[in-house]
BATORVO-807381 format. One record per residue (C-alpha): residue number from 1; residue in three letters; x, y, z. Coordinates in Angstrom, 3 decimals, padded with zeros to 6 digits. Layout:
BATORVO-807381
+-------+-------+----------+----------+----------+
! marlo ! nulum !        X !        Y !        Z !
+-------+-------+----------+----------+----------+
!   NUM !   ALA !        X !        Y !        Z !
...
+-------+-------+----------+----------+----------+
***
This chain:
BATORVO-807381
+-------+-------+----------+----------+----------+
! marlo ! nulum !        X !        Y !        Z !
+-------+-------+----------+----------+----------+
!     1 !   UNK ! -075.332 ! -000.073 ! -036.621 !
!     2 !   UNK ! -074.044 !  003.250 ! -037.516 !
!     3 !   UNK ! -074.373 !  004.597 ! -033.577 !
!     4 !   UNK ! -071.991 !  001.608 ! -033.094 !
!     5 !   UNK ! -069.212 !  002.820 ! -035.195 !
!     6 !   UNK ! -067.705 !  005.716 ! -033.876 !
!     7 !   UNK ! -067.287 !  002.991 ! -030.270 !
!     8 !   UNK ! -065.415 !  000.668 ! -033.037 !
!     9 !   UNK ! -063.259 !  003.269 ! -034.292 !
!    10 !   UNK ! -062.570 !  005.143 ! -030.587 !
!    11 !   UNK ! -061.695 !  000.988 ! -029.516 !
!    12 !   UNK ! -059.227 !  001.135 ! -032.618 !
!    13 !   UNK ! -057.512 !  004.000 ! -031.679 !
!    14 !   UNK ! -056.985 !  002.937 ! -028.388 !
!    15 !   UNK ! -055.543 ! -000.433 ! -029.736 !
!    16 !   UNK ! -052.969 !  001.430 ! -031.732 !
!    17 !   UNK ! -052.402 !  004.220 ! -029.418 !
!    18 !   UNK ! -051.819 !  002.232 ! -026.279 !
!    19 !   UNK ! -049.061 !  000.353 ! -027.474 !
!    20 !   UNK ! -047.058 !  003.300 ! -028.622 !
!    21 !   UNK ! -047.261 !  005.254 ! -025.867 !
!    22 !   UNK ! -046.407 !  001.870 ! -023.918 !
!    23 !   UNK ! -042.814 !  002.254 ! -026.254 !
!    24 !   UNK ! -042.439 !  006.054 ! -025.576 !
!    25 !   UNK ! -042.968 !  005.419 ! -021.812 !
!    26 !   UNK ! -040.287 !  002.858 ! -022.144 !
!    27 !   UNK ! -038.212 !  004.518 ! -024.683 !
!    28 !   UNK ! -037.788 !  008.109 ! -022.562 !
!    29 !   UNK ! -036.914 !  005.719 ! -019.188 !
!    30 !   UNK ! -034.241 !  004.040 ! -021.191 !
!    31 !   UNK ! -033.041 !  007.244 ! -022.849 !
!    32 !   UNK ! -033.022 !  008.904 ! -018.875 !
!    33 !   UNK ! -030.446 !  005.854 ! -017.776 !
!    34 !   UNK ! -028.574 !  006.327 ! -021.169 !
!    35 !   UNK ! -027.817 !  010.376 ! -020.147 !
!    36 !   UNK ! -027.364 !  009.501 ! -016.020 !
!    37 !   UNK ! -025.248 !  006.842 ! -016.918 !
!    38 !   UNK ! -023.054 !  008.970 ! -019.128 !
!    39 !   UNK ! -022.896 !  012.255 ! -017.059 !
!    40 !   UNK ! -021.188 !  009.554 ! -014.043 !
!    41 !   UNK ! -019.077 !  008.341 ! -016.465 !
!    42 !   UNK ! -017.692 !  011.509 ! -017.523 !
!    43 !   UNK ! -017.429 !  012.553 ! -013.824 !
!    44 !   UNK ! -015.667 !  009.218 ! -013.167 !
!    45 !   UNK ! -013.578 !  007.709 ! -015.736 !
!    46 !   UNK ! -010.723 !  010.860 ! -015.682 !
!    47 !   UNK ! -010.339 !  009.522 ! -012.091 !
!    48 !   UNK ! -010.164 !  005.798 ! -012.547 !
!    49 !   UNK ! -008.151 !  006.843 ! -015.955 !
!    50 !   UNK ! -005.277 !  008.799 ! -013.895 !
!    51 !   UNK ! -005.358 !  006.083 ! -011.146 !
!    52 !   UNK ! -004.961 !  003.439 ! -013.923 !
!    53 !   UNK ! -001.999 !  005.463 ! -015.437 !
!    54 !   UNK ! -000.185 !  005.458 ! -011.759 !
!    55 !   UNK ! -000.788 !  001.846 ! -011.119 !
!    56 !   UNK !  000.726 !  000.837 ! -014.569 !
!    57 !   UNK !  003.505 !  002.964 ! -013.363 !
!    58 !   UNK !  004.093 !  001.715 ! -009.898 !
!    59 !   UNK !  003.709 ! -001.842 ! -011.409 !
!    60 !   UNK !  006.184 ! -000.841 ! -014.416 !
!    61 !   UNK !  008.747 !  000.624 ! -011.840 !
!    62 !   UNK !  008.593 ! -002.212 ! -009.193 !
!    63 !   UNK !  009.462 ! -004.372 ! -011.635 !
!    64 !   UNK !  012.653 ! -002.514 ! -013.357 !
!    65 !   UNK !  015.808 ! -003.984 ! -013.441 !
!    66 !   UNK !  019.282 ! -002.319 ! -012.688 !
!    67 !   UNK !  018.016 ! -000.275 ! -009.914 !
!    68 !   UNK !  015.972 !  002.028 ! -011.999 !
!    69 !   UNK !  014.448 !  005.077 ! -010.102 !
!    70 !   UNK !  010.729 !  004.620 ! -009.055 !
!    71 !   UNK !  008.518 !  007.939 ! -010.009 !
!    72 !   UNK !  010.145 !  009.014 ! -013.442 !
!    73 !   UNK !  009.025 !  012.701 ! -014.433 !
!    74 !   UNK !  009.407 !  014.038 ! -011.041 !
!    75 !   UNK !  012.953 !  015.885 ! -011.605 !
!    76 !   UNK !  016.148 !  014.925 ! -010.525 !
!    77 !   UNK !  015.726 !  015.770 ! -006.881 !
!    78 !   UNK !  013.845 !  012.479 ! -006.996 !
!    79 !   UNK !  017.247 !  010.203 ! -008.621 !
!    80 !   UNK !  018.485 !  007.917 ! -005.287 !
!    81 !   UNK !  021.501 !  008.665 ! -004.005 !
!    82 !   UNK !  023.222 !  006.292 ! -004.933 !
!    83 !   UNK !  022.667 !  006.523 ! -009.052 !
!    84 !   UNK !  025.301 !  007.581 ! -010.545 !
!    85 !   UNK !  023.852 !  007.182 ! -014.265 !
!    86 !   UNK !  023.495 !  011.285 ! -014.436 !
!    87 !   UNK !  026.487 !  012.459 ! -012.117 !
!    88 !   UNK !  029.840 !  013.824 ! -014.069 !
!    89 !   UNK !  032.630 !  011.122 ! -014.259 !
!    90 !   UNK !  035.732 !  011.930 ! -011.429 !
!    91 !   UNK !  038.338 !  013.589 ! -012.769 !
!    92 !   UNK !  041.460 !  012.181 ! -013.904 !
!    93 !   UNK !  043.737 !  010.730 ! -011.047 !
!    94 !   UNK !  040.896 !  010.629 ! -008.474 !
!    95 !   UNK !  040.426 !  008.277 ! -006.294 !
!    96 !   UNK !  037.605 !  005.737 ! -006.961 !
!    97 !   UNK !  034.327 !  006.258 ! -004.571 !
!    98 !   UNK !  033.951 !  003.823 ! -002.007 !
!    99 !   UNK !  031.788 !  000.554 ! -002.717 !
!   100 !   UNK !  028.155 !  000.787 ! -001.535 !
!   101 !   UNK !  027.673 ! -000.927 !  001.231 !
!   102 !   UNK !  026.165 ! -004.703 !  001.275 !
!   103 !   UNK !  021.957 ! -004.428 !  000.826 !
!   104 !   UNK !  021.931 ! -007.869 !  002.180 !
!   105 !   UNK !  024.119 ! -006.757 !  005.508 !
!   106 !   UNK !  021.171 ! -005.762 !  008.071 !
!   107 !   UNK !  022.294 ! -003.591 !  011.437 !
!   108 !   UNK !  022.899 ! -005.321 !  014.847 !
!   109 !   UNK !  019.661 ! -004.696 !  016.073 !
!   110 !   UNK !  020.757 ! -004.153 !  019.508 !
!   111 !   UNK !  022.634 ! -000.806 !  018.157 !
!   112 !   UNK !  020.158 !  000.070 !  015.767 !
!   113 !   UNK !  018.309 !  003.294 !  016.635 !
!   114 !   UNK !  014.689 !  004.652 !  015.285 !
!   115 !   UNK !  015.498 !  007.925 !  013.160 !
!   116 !   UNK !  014.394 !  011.006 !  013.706 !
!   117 !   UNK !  012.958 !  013.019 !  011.014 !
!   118 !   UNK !  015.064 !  014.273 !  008.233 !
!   119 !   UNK !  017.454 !  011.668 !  009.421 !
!   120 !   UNK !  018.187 !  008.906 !  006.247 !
!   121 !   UNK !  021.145 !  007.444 !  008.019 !
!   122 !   UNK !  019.302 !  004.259 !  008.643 !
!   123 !   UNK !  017.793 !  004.254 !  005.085 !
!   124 !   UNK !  020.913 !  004.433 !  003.330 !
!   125 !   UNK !  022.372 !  002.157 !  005.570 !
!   126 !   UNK !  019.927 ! -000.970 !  005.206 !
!   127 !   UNK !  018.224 ! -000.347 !  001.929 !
!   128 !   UNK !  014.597 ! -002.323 !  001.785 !
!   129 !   UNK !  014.364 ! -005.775 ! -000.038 !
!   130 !   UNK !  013.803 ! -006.686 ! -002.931 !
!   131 !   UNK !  009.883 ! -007.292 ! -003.075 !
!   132 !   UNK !  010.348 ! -009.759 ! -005.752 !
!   133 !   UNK !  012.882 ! -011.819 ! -003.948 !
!   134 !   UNK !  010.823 ! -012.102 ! -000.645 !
!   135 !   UNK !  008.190 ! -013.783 ! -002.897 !
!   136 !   UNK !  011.055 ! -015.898 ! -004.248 !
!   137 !   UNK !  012.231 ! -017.203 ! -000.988 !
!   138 !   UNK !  008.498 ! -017.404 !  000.173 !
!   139 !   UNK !  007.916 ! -019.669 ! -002.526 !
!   140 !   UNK !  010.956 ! -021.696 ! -001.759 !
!   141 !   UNK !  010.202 ! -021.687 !  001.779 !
!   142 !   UNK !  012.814 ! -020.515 !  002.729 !
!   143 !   UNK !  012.921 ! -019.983 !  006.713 !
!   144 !   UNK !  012.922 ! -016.572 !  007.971 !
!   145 !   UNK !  015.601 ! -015.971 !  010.749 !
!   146 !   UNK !  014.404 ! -016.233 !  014.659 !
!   147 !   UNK !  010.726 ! -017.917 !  013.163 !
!   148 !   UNK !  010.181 ! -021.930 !  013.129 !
!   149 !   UNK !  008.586 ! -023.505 !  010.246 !
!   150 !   UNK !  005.773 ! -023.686 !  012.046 !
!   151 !   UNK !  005.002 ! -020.370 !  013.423 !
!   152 !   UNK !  005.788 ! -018.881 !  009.754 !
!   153 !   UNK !  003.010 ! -021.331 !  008.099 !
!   154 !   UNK !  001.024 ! -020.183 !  010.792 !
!   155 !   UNK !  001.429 ! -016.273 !  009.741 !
!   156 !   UNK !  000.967 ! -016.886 !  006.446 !
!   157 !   UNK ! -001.953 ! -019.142 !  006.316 !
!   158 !   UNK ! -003.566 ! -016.685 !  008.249 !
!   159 !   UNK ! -003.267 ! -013.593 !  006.617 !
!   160 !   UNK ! -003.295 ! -015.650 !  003.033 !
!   161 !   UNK ! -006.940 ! -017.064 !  004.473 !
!   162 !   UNK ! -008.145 ! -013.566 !  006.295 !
!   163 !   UNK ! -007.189 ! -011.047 !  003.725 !
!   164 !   UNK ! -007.164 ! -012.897 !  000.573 !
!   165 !   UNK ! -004.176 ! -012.730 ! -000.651 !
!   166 !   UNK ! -001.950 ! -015.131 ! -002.185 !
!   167 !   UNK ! -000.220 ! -017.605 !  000.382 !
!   168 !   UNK !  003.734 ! -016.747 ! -001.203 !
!   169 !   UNK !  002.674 ! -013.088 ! -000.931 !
!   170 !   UNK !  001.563 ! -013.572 !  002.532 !
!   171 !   UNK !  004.633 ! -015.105 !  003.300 !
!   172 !   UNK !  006.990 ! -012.411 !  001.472 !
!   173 !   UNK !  005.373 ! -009.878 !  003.642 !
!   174 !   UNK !  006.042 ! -011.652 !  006.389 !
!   175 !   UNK !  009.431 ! -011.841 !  006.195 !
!   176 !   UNK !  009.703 ! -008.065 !  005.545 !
!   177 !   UNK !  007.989 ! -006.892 !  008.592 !
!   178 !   UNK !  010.106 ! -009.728 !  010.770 !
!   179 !   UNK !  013.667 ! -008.173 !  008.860 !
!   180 !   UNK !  012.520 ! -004.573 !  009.103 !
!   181 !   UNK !  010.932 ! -005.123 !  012.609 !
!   182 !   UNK !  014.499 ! -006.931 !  014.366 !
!   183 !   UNK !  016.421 ! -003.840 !  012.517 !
!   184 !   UNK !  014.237 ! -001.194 !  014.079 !
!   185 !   UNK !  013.680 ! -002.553 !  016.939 !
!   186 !   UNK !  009.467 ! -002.524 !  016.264 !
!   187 !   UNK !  007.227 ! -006.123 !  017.133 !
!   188 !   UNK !  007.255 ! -007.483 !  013.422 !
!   189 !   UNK !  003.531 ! -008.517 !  014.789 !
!   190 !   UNK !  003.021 ! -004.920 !  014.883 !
!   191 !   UNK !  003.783 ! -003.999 !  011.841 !
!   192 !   UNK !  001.368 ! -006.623 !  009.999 !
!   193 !   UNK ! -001.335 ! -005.659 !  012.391 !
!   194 !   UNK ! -001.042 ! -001.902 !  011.297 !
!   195 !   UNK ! -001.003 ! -003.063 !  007.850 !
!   196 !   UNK ! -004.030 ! -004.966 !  008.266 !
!   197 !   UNK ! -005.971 ! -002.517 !  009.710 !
!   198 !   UNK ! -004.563 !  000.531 !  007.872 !
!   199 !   UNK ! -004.999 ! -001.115 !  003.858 !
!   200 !   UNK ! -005.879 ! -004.969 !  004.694 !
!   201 !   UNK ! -003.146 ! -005.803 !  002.737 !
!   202 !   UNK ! -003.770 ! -003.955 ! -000.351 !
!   203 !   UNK ! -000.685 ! -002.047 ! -001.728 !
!   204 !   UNK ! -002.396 ! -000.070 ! -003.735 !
!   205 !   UNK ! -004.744 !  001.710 ! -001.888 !
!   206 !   UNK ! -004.721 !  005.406 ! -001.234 !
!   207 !   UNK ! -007.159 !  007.303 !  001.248 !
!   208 !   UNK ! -008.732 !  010.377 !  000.485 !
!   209 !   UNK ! -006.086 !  012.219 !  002.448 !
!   210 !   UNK ! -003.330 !  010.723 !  000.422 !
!   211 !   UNK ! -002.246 !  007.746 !  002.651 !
!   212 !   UNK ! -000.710 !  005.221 !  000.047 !
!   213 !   UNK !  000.262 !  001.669 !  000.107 !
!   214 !   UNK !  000.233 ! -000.993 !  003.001 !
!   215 !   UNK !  001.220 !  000.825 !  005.996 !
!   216 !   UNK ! -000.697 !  004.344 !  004.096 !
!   217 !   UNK !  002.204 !  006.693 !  004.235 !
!   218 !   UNK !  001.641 !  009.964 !  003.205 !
!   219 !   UNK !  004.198 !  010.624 !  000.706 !
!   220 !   UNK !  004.127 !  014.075 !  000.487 !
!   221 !   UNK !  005.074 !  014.774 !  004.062 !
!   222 !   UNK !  007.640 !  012.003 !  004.095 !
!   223 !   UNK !  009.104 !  012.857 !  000.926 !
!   224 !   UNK !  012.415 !  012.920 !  001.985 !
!   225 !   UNK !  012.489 !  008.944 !  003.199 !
!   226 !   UNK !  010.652 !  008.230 ! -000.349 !
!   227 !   UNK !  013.378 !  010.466 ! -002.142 !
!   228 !   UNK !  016.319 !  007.375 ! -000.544 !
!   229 !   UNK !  014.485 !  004.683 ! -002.153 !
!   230 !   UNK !  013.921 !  006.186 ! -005.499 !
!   231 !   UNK !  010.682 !  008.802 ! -005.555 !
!   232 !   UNK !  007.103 !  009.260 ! -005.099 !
!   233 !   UNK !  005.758 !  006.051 ! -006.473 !
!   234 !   UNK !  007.829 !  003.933 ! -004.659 !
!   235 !   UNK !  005.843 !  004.386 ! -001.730 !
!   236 !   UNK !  003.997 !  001.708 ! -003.759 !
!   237 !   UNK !  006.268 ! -001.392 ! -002.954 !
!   238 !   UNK !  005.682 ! -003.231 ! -000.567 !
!   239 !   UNK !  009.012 ! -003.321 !  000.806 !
!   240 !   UNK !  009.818 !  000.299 !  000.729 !
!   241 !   UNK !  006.068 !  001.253 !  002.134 !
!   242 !   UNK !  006.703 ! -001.180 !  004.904 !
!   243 !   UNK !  010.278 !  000.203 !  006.087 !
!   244 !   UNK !  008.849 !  004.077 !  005.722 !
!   245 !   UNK !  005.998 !  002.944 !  008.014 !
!   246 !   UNK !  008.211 !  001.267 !  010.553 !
!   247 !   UNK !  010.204 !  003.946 !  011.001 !
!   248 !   UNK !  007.584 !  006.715 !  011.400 !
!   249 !   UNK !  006.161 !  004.403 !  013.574 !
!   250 !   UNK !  008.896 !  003.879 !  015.917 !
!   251 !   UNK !  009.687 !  007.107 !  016.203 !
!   252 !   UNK !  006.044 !  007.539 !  017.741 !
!   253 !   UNK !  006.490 !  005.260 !  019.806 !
!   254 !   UNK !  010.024 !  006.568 !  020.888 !
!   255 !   UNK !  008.308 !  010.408 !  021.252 !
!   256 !   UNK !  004.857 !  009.155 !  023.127 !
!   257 !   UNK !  006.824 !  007.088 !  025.251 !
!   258 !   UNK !  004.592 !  004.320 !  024.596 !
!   259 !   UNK !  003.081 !  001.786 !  022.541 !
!   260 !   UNK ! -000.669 !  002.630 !  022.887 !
!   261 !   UNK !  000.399 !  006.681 !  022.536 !
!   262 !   UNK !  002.667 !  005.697 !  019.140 !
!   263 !   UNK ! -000.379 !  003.835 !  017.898 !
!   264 !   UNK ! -002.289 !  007.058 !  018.339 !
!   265 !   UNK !  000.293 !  009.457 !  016.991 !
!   266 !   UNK !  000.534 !  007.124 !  014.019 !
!   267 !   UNK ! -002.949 !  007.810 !  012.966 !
!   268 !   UNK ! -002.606 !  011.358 !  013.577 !
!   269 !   UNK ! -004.571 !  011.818 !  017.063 !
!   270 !   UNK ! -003.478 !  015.024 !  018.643 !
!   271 !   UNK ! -006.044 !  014.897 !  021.224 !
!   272 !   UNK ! -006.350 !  011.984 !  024.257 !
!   273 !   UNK ! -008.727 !  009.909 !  021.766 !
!   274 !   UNK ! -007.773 !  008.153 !  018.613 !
!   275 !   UNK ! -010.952 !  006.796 !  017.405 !
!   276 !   UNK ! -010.454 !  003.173 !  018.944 !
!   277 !   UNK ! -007.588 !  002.785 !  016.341 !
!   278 !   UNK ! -005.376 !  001.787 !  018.627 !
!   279 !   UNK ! -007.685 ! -000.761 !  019.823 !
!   280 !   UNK ! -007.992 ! -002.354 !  016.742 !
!   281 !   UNK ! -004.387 ! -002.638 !  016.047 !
!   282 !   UNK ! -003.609 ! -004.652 !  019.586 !
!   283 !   UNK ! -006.718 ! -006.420 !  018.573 !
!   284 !   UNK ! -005.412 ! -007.711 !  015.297 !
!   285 !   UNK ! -001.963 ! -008.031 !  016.526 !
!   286 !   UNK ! -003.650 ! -010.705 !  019.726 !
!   287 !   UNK ! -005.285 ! -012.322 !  016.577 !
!   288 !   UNK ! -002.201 ! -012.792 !  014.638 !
!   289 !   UNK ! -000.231 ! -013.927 !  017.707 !
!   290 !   UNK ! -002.524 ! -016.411 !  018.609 !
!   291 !   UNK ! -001.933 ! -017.728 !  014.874 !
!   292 !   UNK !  001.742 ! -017.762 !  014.733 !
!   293 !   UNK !  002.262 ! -018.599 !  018.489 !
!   294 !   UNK !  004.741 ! -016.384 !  018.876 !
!   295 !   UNK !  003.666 ! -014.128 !  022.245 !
!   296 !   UNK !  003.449 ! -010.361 !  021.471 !
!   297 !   UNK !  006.746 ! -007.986 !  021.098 !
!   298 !   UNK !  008.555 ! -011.179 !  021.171 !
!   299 !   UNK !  009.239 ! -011.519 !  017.234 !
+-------+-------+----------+----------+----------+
***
């Protein structure tokens, strides 16, 4: 009996013992995720806080009425030309400034020319859309010059299906790259198959070289074609980001001397290889041709 106890009191032990070490074991794994989880948080959360902060911005900005100036806090070298909220009254006797010209008056296409750089003619010539009221006459369904009802449903169901947006936002796009596109003389087919395959539609989006928006135009090398349209963040609308692109893009094309070498100086290829990006654009563009029915180069 007595040689039997100290086995009792060893099994005891054990009982009690096991179970706490069981929670320790548990409690120190928990404790591990708790401190990981925090150290990627703090490495994290500045980032998605300052990308928050621009977003609210961009959203704030693209929704301002009067005209306001995208990009507030970057200085007045950012105001658009044509604000006159900060600029000295004429003196007395002066003849009134001109009128601005009609934003709903587009070039004849056939004398329309792509800029060069540093050249805002153009820009302040045909200012971009409002984003708002493409939506508008999306949603109305309203036609879109030179398309048929058809071959605009067509468009828009498929990049509404494809990329997951919504079908009056597919449609407002639409009609931006077509107006942009005839004024620049660039295949509005083009333009939304470099969108897809630069952002996929995502206005938003910013690589980790500082491409922004649809068309990723890097704003700080093409500051002066943001500076016409208001500042930095309006690289952000949709209508602005799409015109900027356009233009940069034609202006490849013009310099290359060809579609498939503006394609590559787009992207940035210096060399005779750009990746295949090319590729994928005419790829895309086949794709959304095919859906539309309109042949390529021909919108």
């Amino acid at each position: 009996m007595t040689a039997g106890f100290p086995d009792r009191l060893q099994h005891g032990v054990r009982a009690v013992l096991y179970p706490l070490g069981e929670f320790v074991h548990v409690s120190a794994i928990y404790l591990g995720l708790a401190v990981l989880t925090t150290l990627a948080l703090s490495l994290v959360l500045p980032s998605m806080r300052q990308q928050s902060q621009q977003l609210h911005e961009v959203v704030l900005a693209m929704f301002q009425a009067d005209g306001a100036a995208y990009g507030g806090g970057e200085g007045d070298d950012w105001l658009p030309a044509d604000d006159q909220s900060q600029a000295p009254a004429p003196p007395s006797g002066a003849p009134a400034p001109a009128a601005p010209p009609d934003e709903a008056a587009s070039p004849d296409p056939k004398t329309a020319r792509a800029p060069d750089d540093g050249d805002q003619t153009l820009v302040a010539a045909a200012a971009a859309p409002d984003f708002m009221q493409a939506v508008s006459a999306s949603m109305r369904g309203q036609a879109i010059p030179g398309v048929t009802t058809a071959q605009a449903q067509g468009l828009r169901s498929y990049l509404a299906r494809k990329y997951r947006i919504a079908p009056s936002v597919a449609g407002a796009l639409v009609r931006m790259a077509f107006r942009v596109g005839k004024e620049l003389r660039v295949d509005p087919q083009l333009l939304l198959a470099v969108i897809a395959i630069e952002s996929r539609y995502n206005p938003f989006v910013e690589s980790s070289v500082g491409a922004q928006g649809l068309m990723q135009v890097m704003g700080t090398v093409h500051r002066d074609k943001l500076r016409a349209h208001g500042g930095p963040a309006s690289v952000f609308n949709p209508a602005v980001n799409i015109r900027i692109g356009a233009q940069i893009l034609s202006d490849c094309i013009r310099r290359r001397g060809s579609l498939e070498g503006g394609l590559a100086c787009y992207v940035g290829a210096s060399g005779p290889s750009d990746g295949g990006y090319g590729a994928r654009v005419l790829a895309e563009r086949r794709r959304i041709a095919l859906a539309s029915g309109i042949p390529p180069g021909k919108g």
